[in-house]
N, C-alpha and C positions, 0 to 999 in steps of 0.2 A: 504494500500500500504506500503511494506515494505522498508526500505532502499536500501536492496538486486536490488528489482525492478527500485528503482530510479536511482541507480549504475550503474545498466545495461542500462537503457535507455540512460545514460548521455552516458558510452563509445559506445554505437552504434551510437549514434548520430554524435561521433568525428570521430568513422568511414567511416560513409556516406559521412561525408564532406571531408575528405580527399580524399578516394576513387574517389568521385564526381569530385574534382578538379582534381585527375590524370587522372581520365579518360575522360571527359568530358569536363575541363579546360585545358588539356593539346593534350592527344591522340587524340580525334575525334573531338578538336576544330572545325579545316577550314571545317568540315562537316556544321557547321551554316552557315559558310557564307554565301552563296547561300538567304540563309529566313534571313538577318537582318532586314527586314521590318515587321517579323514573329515574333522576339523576341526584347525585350527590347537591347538597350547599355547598354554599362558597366557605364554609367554615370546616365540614367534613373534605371540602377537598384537597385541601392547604397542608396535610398529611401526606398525600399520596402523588401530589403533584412532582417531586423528585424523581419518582419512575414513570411517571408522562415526560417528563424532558428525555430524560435517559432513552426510554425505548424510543420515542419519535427519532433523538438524534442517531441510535444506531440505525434504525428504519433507514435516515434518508444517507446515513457512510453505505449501506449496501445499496442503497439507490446509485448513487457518487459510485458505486465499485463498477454495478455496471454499466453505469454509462461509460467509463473508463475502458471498460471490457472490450465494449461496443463502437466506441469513437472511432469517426469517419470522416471528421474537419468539418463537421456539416456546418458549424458555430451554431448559433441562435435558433436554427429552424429545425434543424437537428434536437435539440435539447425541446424545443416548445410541442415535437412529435413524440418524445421519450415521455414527459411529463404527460402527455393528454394518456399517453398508454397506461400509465401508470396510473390516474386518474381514475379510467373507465376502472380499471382492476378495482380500486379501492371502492368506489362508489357498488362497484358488483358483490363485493366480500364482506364490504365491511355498512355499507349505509342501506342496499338492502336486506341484507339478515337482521340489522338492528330495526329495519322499520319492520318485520317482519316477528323477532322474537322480543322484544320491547315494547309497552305500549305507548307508542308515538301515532301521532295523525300523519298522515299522507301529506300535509302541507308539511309539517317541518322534514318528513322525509326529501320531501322536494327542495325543499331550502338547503338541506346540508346536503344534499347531492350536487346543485350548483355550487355551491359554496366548496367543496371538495376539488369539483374537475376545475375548477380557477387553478384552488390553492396548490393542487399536486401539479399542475402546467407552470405554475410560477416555478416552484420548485425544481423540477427539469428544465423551466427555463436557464434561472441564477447555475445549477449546475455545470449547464453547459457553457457560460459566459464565464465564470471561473475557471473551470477545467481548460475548456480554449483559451483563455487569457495564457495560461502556463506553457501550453502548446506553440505559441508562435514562436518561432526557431528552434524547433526542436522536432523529431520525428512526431507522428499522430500517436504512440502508442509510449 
């Protein structure tokens, strides 16, 4: 594992969070309310949140791993195609089995499924502009 790769994981990582709290923390908050019984408080989650940083950030080093794997010089569009891949996955696995075995309404499912294929497309995006950022002068691989 290269620095390149660590580099990139770290800024997708500050990505995801920021993104997350605008869209999520902010825009489609009062879409929870409805399920507080569904999700932690902000008081029980303040606990557990150390292993949300932790596994998100290893999530997106093996994102970073393979894009690294994979790279093709494609810069930006490359990465914004990696990210939407990645996206659709997540939104399949993980937003609907949770609208599925959770009791969530269909609108906030729909909410954090848009809100996902942004924020994992950002995420492959920034990957690929750090990762290529390292790459100019240097072989693709």
């Amino acid at each position: 594992m290269t620095s390149r790769v660590l580099l990139a994981a770290l800024a997708g990582t500050v990505v995801y969070f920021v993104y997350g709290f605008v869209s999520e923390g902010l825009v489609i908050r009062k879409e929870f309310a409805p399920y507080s019984a569904v999700y932690r408080s902000p008081e029980s989650l303040k606990p557990v949140m150390p292993i949300g940083f932790l596994a998100t950030f290893v999530a997106i080093l093996v994102m970073a791993c393979m894009y690294a794997k994979g790279y093709e010089g494609g810069g930006p569009s490359e990465g914004l195609r990696f990210g939407a891949l990645v996206a659709v996955f997540v939104v399949c696995t993980v937003v609907a089995h949770s609208y599925v075995i959770l009791n969530i309404g269909g609108r906030l499912a729909a909410a954090l499924a848009v809100s996902n294929l942004i924020q994992w497309t950002l995420v492959g995006l920034v990957i690929s502009l750090v990762y290529g950022r390292g790459a100019i002068g240097h072989a693709a691989r």
